[in-house]
N, C-alpha and C positions, 0 to 999 in steps of 0.2 A: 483539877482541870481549869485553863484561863479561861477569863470570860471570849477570848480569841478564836478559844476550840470550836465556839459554838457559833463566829460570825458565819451570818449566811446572807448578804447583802442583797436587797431585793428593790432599791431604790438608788439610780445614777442621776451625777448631775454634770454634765459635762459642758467648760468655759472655755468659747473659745468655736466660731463656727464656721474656721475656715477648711483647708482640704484637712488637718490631720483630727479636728474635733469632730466634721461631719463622718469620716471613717469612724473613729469610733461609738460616737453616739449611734449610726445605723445599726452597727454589729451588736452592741449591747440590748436596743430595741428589736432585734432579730431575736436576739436567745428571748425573748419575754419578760425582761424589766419594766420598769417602771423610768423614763429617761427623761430629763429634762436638759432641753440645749441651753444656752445662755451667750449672747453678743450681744455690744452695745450698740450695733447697727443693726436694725430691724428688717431690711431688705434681705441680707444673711439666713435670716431666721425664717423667714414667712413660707419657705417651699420643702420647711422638716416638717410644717404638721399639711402640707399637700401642694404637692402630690406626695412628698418623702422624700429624705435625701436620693440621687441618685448616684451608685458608682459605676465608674464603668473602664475600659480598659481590659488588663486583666481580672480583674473583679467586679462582677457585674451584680447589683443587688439595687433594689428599689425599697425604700423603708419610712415609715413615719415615727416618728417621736411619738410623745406622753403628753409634750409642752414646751413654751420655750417661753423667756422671762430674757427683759434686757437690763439686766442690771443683776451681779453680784450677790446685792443683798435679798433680794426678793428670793432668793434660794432660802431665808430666812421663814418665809410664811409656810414651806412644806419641805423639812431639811432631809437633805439626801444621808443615806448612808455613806455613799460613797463621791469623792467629787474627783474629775481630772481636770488637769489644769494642762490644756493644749494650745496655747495662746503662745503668742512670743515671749520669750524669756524678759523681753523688755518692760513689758506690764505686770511681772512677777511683785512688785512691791505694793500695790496698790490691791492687786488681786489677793496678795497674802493678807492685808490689812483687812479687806472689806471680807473674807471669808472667817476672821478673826472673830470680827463682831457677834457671830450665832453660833461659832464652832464650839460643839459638846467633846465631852470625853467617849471615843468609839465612834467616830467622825473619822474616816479617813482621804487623806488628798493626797494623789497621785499628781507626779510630775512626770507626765507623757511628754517631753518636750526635748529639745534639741540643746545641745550645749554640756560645760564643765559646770557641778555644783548646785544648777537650778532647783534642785531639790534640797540644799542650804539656807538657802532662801527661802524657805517656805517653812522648813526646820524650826530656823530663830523665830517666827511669830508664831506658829501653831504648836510647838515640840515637837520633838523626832519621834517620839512613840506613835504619832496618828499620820506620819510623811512617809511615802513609798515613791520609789523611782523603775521608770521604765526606761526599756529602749527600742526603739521602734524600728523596725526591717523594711518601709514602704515608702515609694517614692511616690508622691501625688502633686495633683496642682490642682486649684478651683476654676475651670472651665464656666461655671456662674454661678452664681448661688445654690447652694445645695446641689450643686452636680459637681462629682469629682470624677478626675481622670488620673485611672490609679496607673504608673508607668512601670511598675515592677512589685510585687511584694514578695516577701523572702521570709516565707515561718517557721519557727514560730519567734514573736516576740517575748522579750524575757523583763523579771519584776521584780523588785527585791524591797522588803521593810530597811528600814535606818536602827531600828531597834529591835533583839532579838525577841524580845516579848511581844509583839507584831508578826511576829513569821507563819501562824495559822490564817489571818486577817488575811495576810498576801499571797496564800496559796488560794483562799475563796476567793478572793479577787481575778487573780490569776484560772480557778473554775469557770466564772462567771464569763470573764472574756472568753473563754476556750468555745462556750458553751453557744455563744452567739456566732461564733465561726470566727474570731480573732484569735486565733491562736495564741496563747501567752503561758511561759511556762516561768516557774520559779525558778530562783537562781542564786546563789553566794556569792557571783562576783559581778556583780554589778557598779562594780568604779573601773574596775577593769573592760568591761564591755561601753561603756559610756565613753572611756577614752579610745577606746579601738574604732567605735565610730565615729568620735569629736574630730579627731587626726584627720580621717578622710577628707572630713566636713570643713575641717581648716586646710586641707590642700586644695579642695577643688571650688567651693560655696563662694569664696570672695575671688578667686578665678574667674568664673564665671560672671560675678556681678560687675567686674567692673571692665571685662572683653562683652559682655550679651551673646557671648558662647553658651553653648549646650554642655550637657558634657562628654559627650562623644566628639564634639568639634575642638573641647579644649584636649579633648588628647590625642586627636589628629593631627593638632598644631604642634611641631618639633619644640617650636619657641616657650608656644604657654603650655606644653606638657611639660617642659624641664622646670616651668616653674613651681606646678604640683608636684614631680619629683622633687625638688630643693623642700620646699615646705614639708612633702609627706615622711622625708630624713630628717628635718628638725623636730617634728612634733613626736617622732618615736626616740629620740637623744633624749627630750624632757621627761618624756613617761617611763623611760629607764633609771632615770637619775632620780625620778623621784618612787621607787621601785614600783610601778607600776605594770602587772603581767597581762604583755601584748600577745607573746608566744611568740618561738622564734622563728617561724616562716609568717609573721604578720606584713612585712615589706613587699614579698610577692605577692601576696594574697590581697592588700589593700591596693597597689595598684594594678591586680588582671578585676578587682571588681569596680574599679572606678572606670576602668579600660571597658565595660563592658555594658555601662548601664543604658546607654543608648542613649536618644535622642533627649535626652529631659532636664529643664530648665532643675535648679538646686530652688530652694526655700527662699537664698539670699538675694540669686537675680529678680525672682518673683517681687521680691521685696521695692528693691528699687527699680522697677518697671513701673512698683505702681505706688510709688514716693514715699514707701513708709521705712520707720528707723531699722537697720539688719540687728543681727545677736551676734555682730561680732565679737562684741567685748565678751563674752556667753562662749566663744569656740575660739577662733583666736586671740584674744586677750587674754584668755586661760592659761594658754599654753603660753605667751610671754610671761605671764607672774608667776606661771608653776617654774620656768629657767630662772626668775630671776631668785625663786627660793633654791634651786637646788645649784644657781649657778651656774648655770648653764644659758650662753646666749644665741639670741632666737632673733638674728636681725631679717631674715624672710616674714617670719611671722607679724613681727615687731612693722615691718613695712606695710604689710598688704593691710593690719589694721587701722595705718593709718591712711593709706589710700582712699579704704573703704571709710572712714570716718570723714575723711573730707569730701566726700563723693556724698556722703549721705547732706550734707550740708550746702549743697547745690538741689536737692531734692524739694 
């Protein structure tokens, strides 16, 4: 039996405190862990140990943490078993590096996070044996510190190791969330589920960021809805050509669920409302260099990333 069989993870440490790290750090502080939040802004942190995070929306739960540390390494003086890494894809380099410095062997870090590959990234400095990737079903926004306002969530979330000798680790993992009321189930196709949401994310997220549409607004709009249909037909060309299994009613299904989410800002508008860099090179910058491997061009995609990179550059 692997030493895997036997993990039983009883200390989180979750980087990253804005709406998708306070959902999780609550949930896991609900089931009765041991949790430590972690942002380098202190105002972020100060209302997980009180009153507690709070969610609300469709999911309402009131929750305090274990602790919260603003800096990376200080996860170094009481290391977690477990870490996620729910931050933007943008500070993956520095985050991999500073979680480098204390990472043991049976040390695992989850990439809760939005985007193609972010879990690659984490892979090259720590090894894939200790990297597990999620995908997440819930649409939020941070209403102010430690309060989230959840606009949909859709369970269960699903979780998957990069190396098969990890696949018990990822099911306690996958326990552990379940256990606090985050639904998370285990999975085998986890590149495939990551780009069935990427796609979405790349038709509608830089839509929205650079109209200040919703996403019910941009699909009422005939104009900027034909242009998430154009992108949401290019990014399922590249995920086929690089055989990538969407399932073949994924076209109608991706857009009656973008069609339906309602009123809710995307990640990317949030982003530049409030002047910080988007993950597009993370969602579509993905999907340009996954066309240019398989050959396949991607001048939508190729466009709206550079929009968005120019836009960001006014911020």
């Amino acid at each position: 039996m692997s030493p895997e069989a036997d993990f039983r993870p009883g200390k989180f440490a979750v980087i990253g405190a804005g709406p998708v790290g306070c959902v999780v750090a609550a949930y896991l502080a609900r089931g009765g862990f041991d949790v430590t939040l972690c942002d380098i802004v202190p105002d972020l942190l100060a209302p997980a140990l009180d009153p507690g995070i709070v969610l609300e929306g469709v999911d309402e739960l009131t929750q305090k943490v274990t602790r919260t540390v603003t800096a990376v390494d200080a996860l170094a003086d009481d290391p977690p078993d477990v870490i996620f890494v729910t931050s933007k894809a943008t500070a993956l380099p520095l985050i991999a590096s500073a979680i480098h410095g204390f990472h043991r062997d049976g040390m695992y870090v989850v990439s809760w996070q939005n985007g193609i590959d972010t879990e690659l990234a984490l892979a090259e400095v720590l090894g894939r044996r200790w990297v597990l990737r999620a995908v997440v079903n819930f649409g939020v926004g941070l209403a102010a510190p430690g309060k989230v306002h959840v606009a949909f969530h859709h369970r269960p979330h699903h979780l998957q190791e990069l190396e098969p000798g990890a696949r018990d680790a990822a099911v306690a993992v996958c326990d552990a969330l379940t256990r606090g009321g985050l639904d998370t189930a285990h999975t085998d196709q986890i590149v495939n589920m990551v780009w069935r949401k990427t796609i979405m994310n790349a038709s509608m997220n830089p839509v929205c960021a650079l109209t200040g549409m919703t996403m019910a607004e941009a699909m009422r709009d005939p104009f900027v809805s034909d242009t998430v249909d154009r992108l949401m037909k290019e990014g399922i060309q590249v995920a086929r050509a690089n055989e990538i299994q969407l399932g073949w009613d994924y076209y109608p299904y991706g857009m009656g669920y973008m069609g339906n989410a309602g009123n809710h800002k995307p990640s990317m508008l949030m982003d530049v409302e409030a002047g910080r860099r988007t993950e597009i090179d993370y969602i579509n910058g993905k999907i340009v260099a996954y066309g240019e491997r398989a050959g396949v061009p991607t001048p939508y995609n190729r466009m709206i990333q550079a929009m968005v990179k120019g836009k960001e550059q006014k911020l």
